[in-house]
C-alpha positions in Angstrom: 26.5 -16.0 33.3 27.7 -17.4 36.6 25.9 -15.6 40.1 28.3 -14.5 42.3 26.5 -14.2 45.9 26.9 -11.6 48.3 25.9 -11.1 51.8 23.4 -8.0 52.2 24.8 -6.9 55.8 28.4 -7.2 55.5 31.5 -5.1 56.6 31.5 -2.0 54.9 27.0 -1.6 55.5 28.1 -2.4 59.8 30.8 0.5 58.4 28.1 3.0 57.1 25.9 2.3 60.0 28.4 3.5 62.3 29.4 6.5 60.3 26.0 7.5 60.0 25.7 7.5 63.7 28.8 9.4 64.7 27.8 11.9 61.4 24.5 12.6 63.3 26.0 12.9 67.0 28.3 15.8 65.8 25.9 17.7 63.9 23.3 17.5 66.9 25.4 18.6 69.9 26.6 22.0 68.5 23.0 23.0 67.2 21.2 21.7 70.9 24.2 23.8 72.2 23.4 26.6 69.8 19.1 26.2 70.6 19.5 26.7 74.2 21.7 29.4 74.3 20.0 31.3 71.4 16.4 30.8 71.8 13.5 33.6 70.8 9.8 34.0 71.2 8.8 32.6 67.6 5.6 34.9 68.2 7.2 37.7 67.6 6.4 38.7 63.9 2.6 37.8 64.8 2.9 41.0 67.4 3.7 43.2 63.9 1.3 41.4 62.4 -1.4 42.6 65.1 -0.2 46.1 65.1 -0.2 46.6 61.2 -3.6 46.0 59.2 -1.4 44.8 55.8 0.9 41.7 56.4 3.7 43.7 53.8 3.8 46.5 56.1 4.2 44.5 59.4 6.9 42.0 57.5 8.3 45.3 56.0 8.3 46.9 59.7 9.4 43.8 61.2 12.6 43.4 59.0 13.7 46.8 59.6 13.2 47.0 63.8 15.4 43.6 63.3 18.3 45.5 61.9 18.3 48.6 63.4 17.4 47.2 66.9 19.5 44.0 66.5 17.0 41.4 67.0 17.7 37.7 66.3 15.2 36.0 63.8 12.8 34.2 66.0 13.4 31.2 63.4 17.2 31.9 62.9 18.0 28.5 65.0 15.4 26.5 63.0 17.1 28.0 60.0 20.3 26.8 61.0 19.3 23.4 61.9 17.2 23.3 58.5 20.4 24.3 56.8 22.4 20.9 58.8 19.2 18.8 58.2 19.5 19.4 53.9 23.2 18.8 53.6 23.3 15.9 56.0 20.1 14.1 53.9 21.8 15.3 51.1 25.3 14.1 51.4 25.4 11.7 54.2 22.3 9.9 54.5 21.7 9.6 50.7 25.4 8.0 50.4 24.0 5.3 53.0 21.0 4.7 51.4 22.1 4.3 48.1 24.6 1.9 49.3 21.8 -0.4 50.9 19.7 0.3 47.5 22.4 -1.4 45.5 22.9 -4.3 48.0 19.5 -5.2 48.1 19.5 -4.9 43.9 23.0 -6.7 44.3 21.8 -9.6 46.8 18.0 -9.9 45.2 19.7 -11.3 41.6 22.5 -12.7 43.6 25.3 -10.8 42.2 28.7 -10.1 43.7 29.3 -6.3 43.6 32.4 -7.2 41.4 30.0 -7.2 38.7 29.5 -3.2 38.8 33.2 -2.6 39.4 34.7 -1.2 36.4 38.1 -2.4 37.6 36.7 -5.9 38.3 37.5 -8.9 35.6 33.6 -9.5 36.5 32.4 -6.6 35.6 29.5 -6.3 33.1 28.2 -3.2 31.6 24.3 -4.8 30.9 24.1 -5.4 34.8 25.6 -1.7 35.9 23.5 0.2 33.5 20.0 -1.5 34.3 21.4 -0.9 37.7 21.6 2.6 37.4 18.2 3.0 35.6 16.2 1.1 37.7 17.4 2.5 41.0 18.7 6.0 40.1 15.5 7.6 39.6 13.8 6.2 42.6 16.7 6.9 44.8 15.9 10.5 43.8 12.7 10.7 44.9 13.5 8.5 48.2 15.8 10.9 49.3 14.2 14.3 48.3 11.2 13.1 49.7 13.0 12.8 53.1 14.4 16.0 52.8 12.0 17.7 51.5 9.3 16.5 54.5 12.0 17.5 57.2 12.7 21.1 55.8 9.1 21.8 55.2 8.5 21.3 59.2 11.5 22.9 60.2 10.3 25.7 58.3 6.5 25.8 58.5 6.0 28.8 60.1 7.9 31.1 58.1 6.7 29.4 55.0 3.6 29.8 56.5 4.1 33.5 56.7 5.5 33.7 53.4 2.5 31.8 51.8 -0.2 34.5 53.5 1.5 37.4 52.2 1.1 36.0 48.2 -0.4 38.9 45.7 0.0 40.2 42.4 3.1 41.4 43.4 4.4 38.0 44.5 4.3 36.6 40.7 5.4 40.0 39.2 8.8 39.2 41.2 8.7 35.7 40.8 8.8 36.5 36.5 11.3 39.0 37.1 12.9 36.4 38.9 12.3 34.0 36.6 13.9 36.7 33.4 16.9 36.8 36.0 17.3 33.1 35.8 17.5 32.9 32.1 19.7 36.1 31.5 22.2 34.4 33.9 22.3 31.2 32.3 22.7 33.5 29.2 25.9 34.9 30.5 27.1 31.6 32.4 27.0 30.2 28.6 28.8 32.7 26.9 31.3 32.4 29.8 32.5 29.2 29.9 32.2 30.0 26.0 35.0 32.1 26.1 37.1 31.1 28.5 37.1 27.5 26.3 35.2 25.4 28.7 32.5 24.8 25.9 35.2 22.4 24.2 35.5 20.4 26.9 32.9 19.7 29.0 29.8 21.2 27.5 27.4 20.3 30.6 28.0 20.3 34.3 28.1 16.2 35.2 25.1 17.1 37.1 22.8 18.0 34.2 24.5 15.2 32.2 23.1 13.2 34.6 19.5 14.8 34.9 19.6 14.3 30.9 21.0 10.3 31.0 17.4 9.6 33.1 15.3 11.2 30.2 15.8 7.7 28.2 13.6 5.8 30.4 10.2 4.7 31.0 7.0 6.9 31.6 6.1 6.2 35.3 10.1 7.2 35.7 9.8 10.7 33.4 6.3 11.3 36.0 9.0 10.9 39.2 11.3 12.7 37.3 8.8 15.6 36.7 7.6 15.3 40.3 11.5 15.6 41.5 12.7 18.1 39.4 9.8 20.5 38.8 8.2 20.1 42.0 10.0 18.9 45.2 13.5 21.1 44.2 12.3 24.4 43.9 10.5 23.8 47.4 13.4 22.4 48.8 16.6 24.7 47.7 14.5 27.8 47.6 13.6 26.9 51.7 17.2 25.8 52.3 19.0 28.5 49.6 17.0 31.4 50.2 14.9 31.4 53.2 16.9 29.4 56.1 20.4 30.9 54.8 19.2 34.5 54.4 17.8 34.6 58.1 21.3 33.5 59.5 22.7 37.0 58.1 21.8 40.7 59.1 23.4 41.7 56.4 20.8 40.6 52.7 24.1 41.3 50.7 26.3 39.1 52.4 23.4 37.0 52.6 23.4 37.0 48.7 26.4 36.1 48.4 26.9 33.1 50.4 23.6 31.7 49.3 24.1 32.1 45.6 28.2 30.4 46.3 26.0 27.5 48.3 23.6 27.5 45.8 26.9 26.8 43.3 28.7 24.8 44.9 25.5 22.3 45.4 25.6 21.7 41.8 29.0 20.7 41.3 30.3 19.8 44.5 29.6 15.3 44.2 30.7 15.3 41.2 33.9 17.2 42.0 34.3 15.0 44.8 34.3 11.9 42.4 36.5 13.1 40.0 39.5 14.6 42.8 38.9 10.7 43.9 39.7 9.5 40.6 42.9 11.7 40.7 44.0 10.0 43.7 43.3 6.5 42.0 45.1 7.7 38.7 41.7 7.8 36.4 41.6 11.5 36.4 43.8 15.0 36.2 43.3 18.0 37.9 42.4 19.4 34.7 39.0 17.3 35.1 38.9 19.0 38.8 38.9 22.4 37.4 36.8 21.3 34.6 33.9 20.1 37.2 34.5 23.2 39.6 34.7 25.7 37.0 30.7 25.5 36.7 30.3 26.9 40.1 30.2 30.3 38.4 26.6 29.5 36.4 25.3 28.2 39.0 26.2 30.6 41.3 25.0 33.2 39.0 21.4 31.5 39.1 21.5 31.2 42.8 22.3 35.4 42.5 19.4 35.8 40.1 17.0 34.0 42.5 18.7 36.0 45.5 17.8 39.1 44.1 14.3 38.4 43.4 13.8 37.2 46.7 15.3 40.7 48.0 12.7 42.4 45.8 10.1 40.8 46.5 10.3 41.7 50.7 11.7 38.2 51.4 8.9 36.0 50.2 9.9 32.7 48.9 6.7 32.3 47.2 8.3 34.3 44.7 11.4 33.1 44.5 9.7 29.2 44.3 7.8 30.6 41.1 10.4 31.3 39.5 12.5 28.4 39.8 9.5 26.7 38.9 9.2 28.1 35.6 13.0 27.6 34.9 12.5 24.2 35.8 9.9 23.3 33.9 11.0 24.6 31.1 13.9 22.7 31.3 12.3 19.5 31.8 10.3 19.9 28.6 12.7 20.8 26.8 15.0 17.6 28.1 12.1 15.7 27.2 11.7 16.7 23.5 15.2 16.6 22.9 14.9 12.8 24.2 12.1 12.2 21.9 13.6 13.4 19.0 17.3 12.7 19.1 17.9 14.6 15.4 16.6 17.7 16.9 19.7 17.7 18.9 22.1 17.6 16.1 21.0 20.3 14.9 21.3 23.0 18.1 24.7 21.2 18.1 25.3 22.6 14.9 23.8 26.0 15.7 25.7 26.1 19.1 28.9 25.4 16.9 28.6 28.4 14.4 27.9 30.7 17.4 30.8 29.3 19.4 32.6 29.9 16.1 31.0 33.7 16.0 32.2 34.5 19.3 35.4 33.2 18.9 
């Protein structure tokens, strides 16, 4: 096969570089705007905490001065700029990084990126997919890991908090939470069920993709464990629960908007891709609605965990349980089912005579 050679620092990285750079100057000059004109004694809760013996009854006492005596969250700001910091990692910064990944892979075997264009005459399929196994799984853990590290800072003190106030209670809501989660996904099923999705598209692209990186290699399956069992719960339950819920007065409207974020995070790259392909001819808005569609299970996950985290007197830990159950199981069960491919025939065939039943 002939090499095709490609130069690592060319026009469109200098391109990402730059966008990077103007992405981060706008999202910093509102929020120092927003810091300086907002800012509250972050010792605040620890008065409570002086004045009641139990750490429930001062959180409890706390949360209810702040609404009837309108008082901003002393961490409301570092909520809000924890908020910026996920979705900028998350969207921006991982699109920059994953384009330097692949130049690296590209220039290291001295490949032309024509060979992972699908509408290039040089395009090979060997190269793309060893391409997207060895570098898709690391990427994950590259950029969770840099999320997850600046999140956990911005939010230390309230986690903190959260993390002192752990009791029996904590992990009753967290199962309760965790019973939520699965009663949703329950319903989200027998939804999409109905309303014909199921014929369709039977995953969200973003669990087909979670599934595609179970056929790989062990030290992968541990970073995959360590990504999807470990670092997201921590991550979306500080981002999806704790930093979105202080930026509202209101814990219904709260609810709401975080389980619709919580949604919308799920679905909203892939429905990205696929309005581009519509643009480029490779897709119909039939696929767009197909991809947005499953906004409502996840939603309805991100409104299970909501109200567990209510319940529970706003403590995460709870919350973090939960989705770490749901996420476990999950992963053991994607694991089995890539163990034993004929297992999965057969749910296939179950799912088929219930989809047939409900029908």
């Amino acid at each position: 096969m002939q090499n095709y050679a490609l130069n690592l620092f060319n026009n469109q990285t200098y391109a990402m570089i730059l966008y990077s750079i103007c992405t981060i100057a706008f999202l910093l000059v509102p929020f120092i705007i927003y810091y300086f004109k907002y800012r509250q004694d972050t010792s605040l809760i620890n008065k409570y905490l002086q004045v009641f013996p139990n750490s429930e009854e001062a959180y409890a006492a706390y949360t209810r001065d702040q609404e009837n005596l309108n008082i901003v969250d002393p961490y409301r700001t570092k909520s809000l700029f924890t908020i910026i910091y996920y979705f900028f990692v998350m969207y921006i910064l991982s699109e920059f990084i994953s384009s330097i990944a692949i130049s690296i892979y590209l220039y290291a075997n001295q490949f032309s990126s024509d060979i992972i264009n699908p509408n290039s005459e040089y395009f090979n399929q060997n190269v793309y997919e060893h391409m997207q196994s060895s570098l898709n799984i690391i990427l994950q853990i590259v950029i969770y890991g840099i999320a997850i590290v600046g999140v956990v800072i911005l939010m230390w003190k309230p986690f903190m908090e959260d993390l002192k106030r752990i009791n029996k209670k904590t992990f009753a809501f967290g199962a309760m939470g965790f019973g939520l989660l699965y009663a949703a996904n329950i319903i989200g099923t027998i939804f999409l069920t109905l309303i014909g999705v199921m014929n369709f598209k039977s995953n969200a692209s973003n669990q087909e993709a979670i599934n595609s990186m179970f056929n790989t290699s062990v030290p992968n399956l541990i970073i995959l464990f360590i990504v999807i069992v470990i670092m997201a719960p921590i991550l979306e339950e500080l981002v999806f629960r704790k930093a979105i819920f202080k930026q509202f007065k209101n814990k219904y409207l709260a609810l709401i908007v975080s389980s619709l974020a919580f949604g919308m995070l799920h679905v909203i790259s892939s429905a990205l891709l696929v309005f581009i392909n519509i643009t480029k001819g490779d897709a119909t808005l039939f696929d767009f609605v197909l991809e947005l569609i499953y906004v409502i299970p996840y939603s309805l996950m991100g409104f299970a965990l909501g109200i567990a985290y209510i319940k529970s007197n706003n403590n995460i830990a709870s919350t973090m349980f939960a989705h770490f159950l749901n996420n476990f199981i999950s992963y053991i069960g994607s694991l089995i089912l890539a163990l034993n491919p004929d297992l999965l025939e057969s749910i296939e065939n179950a799912a088929t005579i219930l989809i047939n039943f409900l029908h």
